[in-house]
C-alpha positions in Angstrom: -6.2 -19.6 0.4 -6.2 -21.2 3.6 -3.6 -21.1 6.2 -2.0 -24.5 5.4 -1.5 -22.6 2.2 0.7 -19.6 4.0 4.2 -21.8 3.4 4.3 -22.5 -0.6 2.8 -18.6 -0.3 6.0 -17.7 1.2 8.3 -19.9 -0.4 7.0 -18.4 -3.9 7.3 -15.0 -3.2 10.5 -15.5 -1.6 11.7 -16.1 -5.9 11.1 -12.9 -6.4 12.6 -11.5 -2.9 9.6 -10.1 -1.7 10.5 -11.0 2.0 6.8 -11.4 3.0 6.1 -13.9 6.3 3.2 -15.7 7.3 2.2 -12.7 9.4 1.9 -10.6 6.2 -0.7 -13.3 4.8 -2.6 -13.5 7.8 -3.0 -9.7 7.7 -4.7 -10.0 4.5 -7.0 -12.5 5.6 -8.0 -10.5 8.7 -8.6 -7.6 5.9 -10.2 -10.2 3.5 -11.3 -13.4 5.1 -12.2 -15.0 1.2 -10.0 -12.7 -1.1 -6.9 -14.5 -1.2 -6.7 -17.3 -3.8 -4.4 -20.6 -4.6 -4.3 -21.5 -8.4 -3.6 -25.4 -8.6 -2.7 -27.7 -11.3 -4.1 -31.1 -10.2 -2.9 -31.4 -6.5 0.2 -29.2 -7.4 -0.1 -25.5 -6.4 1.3 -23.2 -8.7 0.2 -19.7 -8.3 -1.3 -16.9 -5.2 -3.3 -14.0 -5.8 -4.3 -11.5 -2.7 -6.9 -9.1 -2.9 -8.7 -6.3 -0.4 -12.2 -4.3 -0.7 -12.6 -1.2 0.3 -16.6 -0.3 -0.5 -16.7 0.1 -4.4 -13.1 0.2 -4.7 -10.9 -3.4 -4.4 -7.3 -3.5 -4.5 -5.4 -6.8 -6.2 -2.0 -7.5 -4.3 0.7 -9.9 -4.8 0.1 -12.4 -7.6 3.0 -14.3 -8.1 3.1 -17.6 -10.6 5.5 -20.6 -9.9 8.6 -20.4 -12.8 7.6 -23.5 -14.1 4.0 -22.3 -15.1 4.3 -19.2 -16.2 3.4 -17.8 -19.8 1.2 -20.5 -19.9 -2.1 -18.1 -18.7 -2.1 -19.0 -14.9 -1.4 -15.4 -14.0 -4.1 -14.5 -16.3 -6.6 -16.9 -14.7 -5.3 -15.9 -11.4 -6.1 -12.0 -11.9 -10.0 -12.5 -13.3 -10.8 -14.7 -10.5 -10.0 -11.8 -8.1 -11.7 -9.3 -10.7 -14.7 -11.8 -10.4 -14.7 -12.1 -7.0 -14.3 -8.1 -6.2 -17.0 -7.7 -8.9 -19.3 -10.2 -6.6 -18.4 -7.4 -3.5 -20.0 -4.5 -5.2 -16.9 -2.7 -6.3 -16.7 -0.5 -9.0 -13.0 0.0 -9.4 -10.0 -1.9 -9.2 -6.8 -0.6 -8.3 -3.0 -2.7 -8.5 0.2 -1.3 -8.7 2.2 -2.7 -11.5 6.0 -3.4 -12.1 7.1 -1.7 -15.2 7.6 -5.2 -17.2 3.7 -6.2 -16.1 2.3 -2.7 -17.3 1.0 -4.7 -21.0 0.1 -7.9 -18.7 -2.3 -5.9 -16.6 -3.5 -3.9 -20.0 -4.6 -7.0 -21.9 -6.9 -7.5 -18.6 -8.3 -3.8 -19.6 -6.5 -2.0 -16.6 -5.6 1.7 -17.6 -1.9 3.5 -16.4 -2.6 5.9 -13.9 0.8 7.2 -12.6 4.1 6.1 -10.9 5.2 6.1 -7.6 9.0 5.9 -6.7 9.8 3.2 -3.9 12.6 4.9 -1.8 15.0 3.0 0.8 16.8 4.4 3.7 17.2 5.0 7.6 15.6 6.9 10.2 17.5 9.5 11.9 16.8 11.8 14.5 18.9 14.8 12.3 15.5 14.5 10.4 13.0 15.4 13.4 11.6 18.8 13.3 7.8 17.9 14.2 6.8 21.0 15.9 3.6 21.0 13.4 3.1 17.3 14.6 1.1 15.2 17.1 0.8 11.5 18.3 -2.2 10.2 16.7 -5.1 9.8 19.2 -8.3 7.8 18.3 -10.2 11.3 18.3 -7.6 12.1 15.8 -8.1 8.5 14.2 -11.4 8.9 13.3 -10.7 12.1 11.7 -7.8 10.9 9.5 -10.7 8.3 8.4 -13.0 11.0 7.8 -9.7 12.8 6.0 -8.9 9.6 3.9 -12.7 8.8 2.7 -13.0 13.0 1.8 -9.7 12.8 -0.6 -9.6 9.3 -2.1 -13.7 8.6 -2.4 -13.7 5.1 -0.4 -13.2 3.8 3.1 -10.0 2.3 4.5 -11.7 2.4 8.1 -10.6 -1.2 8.5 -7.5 -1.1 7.1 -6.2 2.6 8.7 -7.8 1.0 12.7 -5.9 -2.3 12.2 -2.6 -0.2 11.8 -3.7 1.8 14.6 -4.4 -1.0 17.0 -1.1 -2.3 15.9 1.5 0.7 16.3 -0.5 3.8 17.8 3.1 4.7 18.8 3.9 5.4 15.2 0.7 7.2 13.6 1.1 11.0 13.2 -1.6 13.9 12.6 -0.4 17.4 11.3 -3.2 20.2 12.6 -4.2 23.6 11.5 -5.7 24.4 14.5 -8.1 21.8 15.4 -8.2 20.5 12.3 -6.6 17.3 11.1 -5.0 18.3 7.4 -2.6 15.5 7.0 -1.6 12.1 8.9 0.8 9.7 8.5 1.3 6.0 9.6 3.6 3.0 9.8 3.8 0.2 11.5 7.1 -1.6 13.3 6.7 -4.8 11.6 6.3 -3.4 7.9 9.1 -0.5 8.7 7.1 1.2 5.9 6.2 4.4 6.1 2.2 4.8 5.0 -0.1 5.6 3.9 1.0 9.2 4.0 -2.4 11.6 3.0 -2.7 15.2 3.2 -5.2 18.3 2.5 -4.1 19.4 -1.6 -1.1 21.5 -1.8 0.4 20.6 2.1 3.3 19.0 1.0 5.3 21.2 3.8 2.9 19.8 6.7 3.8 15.9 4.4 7.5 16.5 5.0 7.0 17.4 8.7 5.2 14.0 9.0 7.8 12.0 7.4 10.3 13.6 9.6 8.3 12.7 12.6 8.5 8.9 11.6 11.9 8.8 10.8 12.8 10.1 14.3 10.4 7.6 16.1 12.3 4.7 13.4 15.7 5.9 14.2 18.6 3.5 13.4 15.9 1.9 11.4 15.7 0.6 7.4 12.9 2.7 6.0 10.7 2.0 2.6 8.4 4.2 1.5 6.4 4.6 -1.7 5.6 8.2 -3.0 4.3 9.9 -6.0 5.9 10.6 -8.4 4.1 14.2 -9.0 5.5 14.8 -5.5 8.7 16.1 -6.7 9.5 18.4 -3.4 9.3 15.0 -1.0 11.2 12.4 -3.6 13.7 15.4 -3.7 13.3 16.0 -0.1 13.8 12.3 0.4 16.9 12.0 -1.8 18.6 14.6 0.2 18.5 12.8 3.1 19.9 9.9 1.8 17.5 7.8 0.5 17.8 5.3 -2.8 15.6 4.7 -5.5 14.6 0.6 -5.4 12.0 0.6 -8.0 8.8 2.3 -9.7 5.6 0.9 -10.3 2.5 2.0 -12.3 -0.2 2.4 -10.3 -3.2 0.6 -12.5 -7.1 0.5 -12.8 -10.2 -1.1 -14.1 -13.6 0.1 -14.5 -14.3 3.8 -12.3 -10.8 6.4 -12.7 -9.3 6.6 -9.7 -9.6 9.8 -7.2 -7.4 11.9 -5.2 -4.0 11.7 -6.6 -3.0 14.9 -4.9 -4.0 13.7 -1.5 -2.7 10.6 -1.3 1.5 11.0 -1.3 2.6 7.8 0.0 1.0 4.6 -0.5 -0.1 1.9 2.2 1.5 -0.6 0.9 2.3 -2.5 -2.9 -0.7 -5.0 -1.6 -3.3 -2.7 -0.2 -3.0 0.6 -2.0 
């Protein structure tokens, strides 16, 4: 993918009302200067693929196919080309998250169910703040919500957590014990998504104070966010205040199992993991 490629991107994904812009294309690329791909029949293109490493563990994002192609294998194609090329950057697991009716798709590729999340809808309201427990994210703070993130999940999203930081500093979070950092939070005002969302094992209380921070500093706001589903005290917690259910997706892997389900409540994004 190159940038003259960003429009048919974004018209394509707009079938499926994805809403993504050119901005959200260019933030891959920053990510992953080579890992987003074009599938072409003769000069016509007809498919997208995205795709981010993150040390042994790559992530595949949007792959959308135009109507008029698909079932024919594009899709397919499109998915062990980014496979291939992850493989190339030394990774040894590959994460996606899957609509339900893609599950048997992504298992004929050999990726293995993991679990669901639940993608929730709704506003931010200052009713929801009570952050006593929480701080504005400082970059000491940053770098130990890295070391945080690396210690629960078992890969680095350095790159990915800093470029969010640079971005909306104003909307990153940190819960303490002490001088500890067990749990931060992020968004970003473009996105109006809240994550990724990672705490310490059994903190869901410090999780909830952390989503309430971000809803007050997105008041009057549409908010998405993606949780586990195994997080049944935050979906609930969520649901009480309003917000919808919009979908569920399977998050999916190839090759190494996936780590640190119970730290990871929220996800970055459907692209990035």
């Amino acid at each position: 993918m190159r940038s003259n490629d960003f429009a048919f991107a974004i018209r394509l994904t707009d079938t499926m009302h994805w809403d993504l812009t050119e901005k959200d294309f260019r933030f891959m690329m920053a990510l992953e200067p080579e890992g987003s791909f074009v599938a072409s029949d003769g000069r016509a293109r007809i498919g997208v693929i995205t795709t981010v490493s993150f040390g042994e563990i790559g992530w595949i994002g949007n792959v959308m196919v135009k109507p008029s192609h698909r079932s024919k294998g594009v899709g397919a194609e499109l998915v062990k080309h980014a496979m291939r090329y992850l493989a190339e950057k030394g990774v040894a697991a590959i994460g996606l998250y899957s609509y339900e009716n893609t599950v048997q798709f992504y298992e004929k590729l050999g990726f293995i169910s993991d679990l669901a999340f639940v993608r929730l809808v709704g506003h931010g309201s200052t009713a929801h703040s009570n952050a006593r427990l929480v701080k504005n994210m400082t970059k000491r703070d940053l770098q130990a919500a890295v070391d945080l993130d690396n210690s629960c999940l078992g890969w680095s999203r350095e790159r990915l957590l800093k470029h969010i930081f640079r971005a909306s500093k104003d909307l990153c979070c940190v819960a303490r014990e002490g001088y500890s950092v067990v749990g931060f939070v992020m968004a970003d005002w473009y996105r109006q998504e809240i994550g990724p969302l990672v705490c310490q094992p059994n903190r869901d209380d410090e999780a909830l104070h952390l989503i309430n921070a971000e809803l007050s500093k997105l008041a009057g706001t549409e908010v998405r966010i993606g949780v586990s589903e195994t997080k049944r005290k935050i979906v609930d917690a969520l649901r009480d205040m309003e917000f919808r259910e919009e979908f569920t997706v399977v998050r999916m892997y190839w090759g190494k199992k996936l780590k640190g389900l119970n730290c990871l409540l929220a996800m970055e994004s459907l692209e990035r993991g």
